[in-house]
N, C-alpha and C positions, 0 to 999 in steps of 0.2 A: 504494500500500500504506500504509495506516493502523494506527497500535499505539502502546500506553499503555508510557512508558518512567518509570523511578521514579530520583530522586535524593536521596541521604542525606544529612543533616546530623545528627552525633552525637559524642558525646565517648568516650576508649575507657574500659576498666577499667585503672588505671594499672597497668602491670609487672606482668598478668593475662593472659597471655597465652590460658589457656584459657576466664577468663570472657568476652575480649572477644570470642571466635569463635563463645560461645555466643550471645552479644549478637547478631551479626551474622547468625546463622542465624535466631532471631527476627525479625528485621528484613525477611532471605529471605521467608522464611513468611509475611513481612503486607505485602510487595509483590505475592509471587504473589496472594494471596488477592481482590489486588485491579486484579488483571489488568494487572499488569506484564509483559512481556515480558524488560523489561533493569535492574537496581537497580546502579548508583554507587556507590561508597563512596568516602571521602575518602584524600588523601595518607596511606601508611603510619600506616596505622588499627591496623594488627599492626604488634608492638603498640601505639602510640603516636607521636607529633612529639614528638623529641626539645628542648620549649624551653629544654631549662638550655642549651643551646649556643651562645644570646642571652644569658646570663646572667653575673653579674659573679662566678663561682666561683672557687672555685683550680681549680689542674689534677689535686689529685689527688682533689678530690670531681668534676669533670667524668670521671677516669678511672672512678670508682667507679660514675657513672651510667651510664656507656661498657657498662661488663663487666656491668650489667645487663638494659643494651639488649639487649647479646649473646646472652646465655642466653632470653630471652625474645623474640626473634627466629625466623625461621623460614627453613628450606629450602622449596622448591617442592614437593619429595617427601614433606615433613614430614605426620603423622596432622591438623593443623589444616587445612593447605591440602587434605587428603581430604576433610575433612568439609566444606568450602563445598562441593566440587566433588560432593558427595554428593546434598548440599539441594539445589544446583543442577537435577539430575537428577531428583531426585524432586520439587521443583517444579516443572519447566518451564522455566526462567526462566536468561537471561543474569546472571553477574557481573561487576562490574570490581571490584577490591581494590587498594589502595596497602598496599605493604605494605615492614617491614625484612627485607631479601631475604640469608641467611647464605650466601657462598659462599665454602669455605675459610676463612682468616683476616677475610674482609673483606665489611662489612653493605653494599646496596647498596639505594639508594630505588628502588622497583619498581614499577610496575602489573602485576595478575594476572588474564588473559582468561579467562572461564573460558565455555563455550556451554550450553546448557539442556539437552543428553548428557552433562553432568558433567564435558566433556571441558577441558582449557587447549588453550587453542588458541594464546595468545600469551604473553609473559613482556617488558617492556623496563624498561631501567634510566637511570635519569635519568643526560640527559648530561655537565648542569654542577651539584652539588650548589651551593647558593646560601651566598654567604659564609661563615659562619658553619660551616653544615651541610659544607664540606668537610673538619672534623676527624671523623666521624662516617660520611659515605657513603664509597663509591668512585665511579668515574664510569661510563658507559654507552657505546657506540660507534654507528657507523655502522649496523649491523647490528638496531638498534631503531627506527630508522625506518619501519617497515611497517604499514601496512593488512591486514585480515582479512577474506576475502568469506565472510559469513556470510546466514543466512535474513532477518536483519533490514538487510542491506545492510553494506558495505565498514565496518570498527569499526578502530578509530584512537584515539590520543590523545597526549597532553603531560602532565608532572607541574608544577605550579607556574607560577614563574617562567621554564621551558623553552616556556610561552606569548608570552614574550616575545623568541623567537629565532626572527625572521623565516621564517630557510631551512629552519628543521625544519619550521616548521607549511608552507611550501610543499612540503614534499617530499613529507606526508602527502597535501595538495592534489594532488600530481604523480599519487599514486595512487589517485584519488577517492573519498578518505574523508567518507562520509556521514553517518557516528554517530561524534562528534568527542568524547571523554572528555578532559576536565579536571578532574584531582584536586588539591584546595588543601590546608592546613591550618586552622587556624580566625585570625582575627584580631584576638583580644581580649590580645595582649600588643604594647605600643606602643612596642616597640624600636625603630619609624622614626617620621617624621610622614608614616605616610600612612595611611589607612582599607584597608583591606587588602578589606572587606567590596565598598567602591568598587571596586577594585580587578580583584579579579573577575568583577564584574558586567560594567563597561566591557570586559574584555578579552575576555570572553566575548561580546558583542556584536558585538565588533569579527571576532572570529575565523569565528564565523556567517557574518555578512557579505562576507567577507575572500573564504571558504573555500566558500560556497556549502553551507554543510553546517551539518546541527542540532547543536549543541553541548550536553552534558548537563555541569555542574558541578558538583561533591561539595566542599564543605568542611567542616572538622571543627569543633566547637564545645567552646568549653572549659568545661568541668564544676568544679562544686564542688570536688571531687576533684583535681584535677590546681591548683586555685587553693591551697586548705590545706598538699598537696605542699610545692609551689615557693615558696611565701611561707615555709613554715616552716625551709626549707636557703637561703631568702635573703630576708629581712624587709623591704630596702627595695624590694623588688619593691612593695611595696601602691600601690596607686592605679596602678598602669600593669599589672595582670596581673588581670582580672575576668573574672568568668564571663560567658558568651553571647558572642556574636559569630559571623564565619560565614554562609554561604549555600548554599543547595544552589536549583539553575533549571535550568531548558530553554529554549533560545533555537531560532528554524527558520532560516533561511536568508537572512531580510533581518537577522535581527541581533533579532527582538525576541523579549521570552518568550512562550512561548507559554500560559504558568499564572503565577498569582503566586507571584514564587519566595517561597521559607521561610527566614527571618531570624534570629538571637541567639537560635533554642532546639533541641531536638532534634523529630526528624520526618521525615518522607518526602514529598519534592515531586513530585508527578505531572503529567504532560501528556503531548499527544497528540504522534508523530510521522506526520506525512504527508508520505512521499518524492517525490511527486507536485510539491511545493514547491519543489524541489534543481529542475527542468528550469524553473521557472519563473524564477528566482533566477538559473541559467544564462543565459536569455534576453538577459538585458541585462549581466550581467559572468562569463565565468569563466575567472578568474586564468589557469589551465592551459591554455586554450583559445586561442580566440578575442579574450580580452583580453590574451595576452601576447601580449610580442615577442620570439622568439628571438634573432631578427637583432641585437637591443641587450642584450638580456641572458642568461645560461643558467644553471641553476643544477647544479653537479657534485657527485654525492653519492658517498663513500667509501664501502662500505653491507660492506665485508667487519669480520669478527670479530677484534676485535684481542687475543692474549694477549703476554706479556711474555716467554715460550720459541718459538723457531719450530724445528722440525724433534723427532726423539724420539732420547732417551738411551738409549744401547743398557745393559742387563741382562748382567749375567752368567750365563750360564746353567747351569754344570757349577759342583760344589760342589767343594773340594780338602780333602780330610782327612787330618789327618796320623794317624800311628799312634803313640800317644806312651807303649804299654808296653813300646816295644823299649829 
């Protein structure tokens, strides 16, 4: 089975929450057009990568940025997450969304599955928000480890740096994740020494190869917009926070791309998947198979839902009123 799969690189509408959904449905509309089956989109693109969390603020303008993330954040159920799932349906065409996920008090970094009936088929929540990002997310469990058997094959993914946690992406392996989503941020702010655009590319490769499976990448790119922002609430930011940066590829099953991916701008990178690749790739390693060894190693996965109450608080159920004109 063969089919054109689309990966994003784009910057959002800053603290836009409506514009940037408008954006992304535009985006829908000109993957389908162009015989996408499945379009990417980057790390918590609703609304926005929180970068002032890298940033040398006080606490009470990071609180300030906080409370806006929030309000401009999204439920699942929310009228934005309707409307991808909308376009979805009336294009045709798979989504994936990173998005800031509100549940109760607490924003959570999320990917959003969504199939070409409009329907969510998946929701998970990253397991380890990365440095920084743990004043900002909450964390994810067991229970987001899963695969989706869909018409385009078994759909799976990692947020980030959660590419870099061996036993997650094995587990996803464990259950023959085909269509392997990594969603990044962009990497034009130089809070580490490392190319973050590098970064991606290499691990995406790696994970191809690792996993036996086509990896699609989304990262975000940073826009004029979001540069003007954060220079202006922090000015020595200049020279280490520039526009462009980012990548959005498709790699198949030995690890290579299969298009050349799209670099430092905005745009939509296309290539072919052919699942036919995955038994070939199988042939000579896979992981889960034939190339592992039980007998030396095994991997134990916790996979239940963890909340912070276990059992239910009983209600009162009969009202007591008193008579207080005696």
């Amino acid at each position: 089975m063969k089919y054109k799969v689309a990966s994003v690189i784009a910057s959002p509408e800053m603290f836009n929450i409506t514009a940037t959904v408008n954006k992304c449905c535009g985006i829908i509309e000109e993957a389908s057009d162009n015989g996408a089956k499945i379009v990417v989109f980057p790390e918590t693109f609703l609304p926005l990568y929180p970068w002032w969390v890298w940033m040398g603020l006080s606490s009470m303008k990071k609180l300030e940025l906080y409370n806006e993330l929030f309000s401009n954040s999204v439920t699942i159920d929310s009228d934005h997450i309707k409307n991808l799932c909308y376009q979805a349906k009336i294009r045709n065409i798979f989504v994936v969304i990173g998005i800031n996920e509100v549940s109760g008090g607490t924003i959570y970094n999320s990917q959003v599955f969504i199939n070409d009936k409009g329907a969510i088929i998946g929701v998970r929540r990253k397991l380890v928000p990365t440095g920084e990002e743990r004043t900002v997310w909450g964390r994810g469990d067991g229970s987001d480890l899963f695969t989706m058997p869909t018409s385009l094959g078994k759909l799976g993914g990692l947020i980030c740096y959660e590419n870099s946690m061996a036993l997650s992406r094995y587990a996803l392996y464990s259950q023959g994740v085909e269509l392997y989503i990594s969603n990044w941020p962009g990497s034009n702010f130089k809070s580490q020494p490392r190319d973050r655009t590098k970064t991606v590319d290499t691990v995406s490769r790696f994970v191809a190869f690792e996993g036996q499976t086509f990896v699609i990448a989304s990262s975000s790119t940073v826009g004029q917009e979001e540069v003007d922002y954060y220079t202006g609430i922090c000015p020595e930011l200049k020279g280490s926070f520039s526009v462009g940066g980012g990548i959005a590829a498709i790699y198949n099953p030995f690890g290579e791309p299969v298009s050349e991916p799209l670099i430092n701008k905005e745009g939509i990178c296309y290539g072919e998947v052919d699942r036919g690749l995955i038994v070939k790739a199988k042939q000579m390693i896979d992981c889960v198979g034939h190339y592992a060894r039980p007998d030396v190693a095994q991997l134990h996965i916790n996979s239940g839902k963890k909340t912070p109450v276990i059992g239910e608080v009983s209600i009162p159920q009969n009202e007591i009123n008193f008579n207080f004109d005696e």
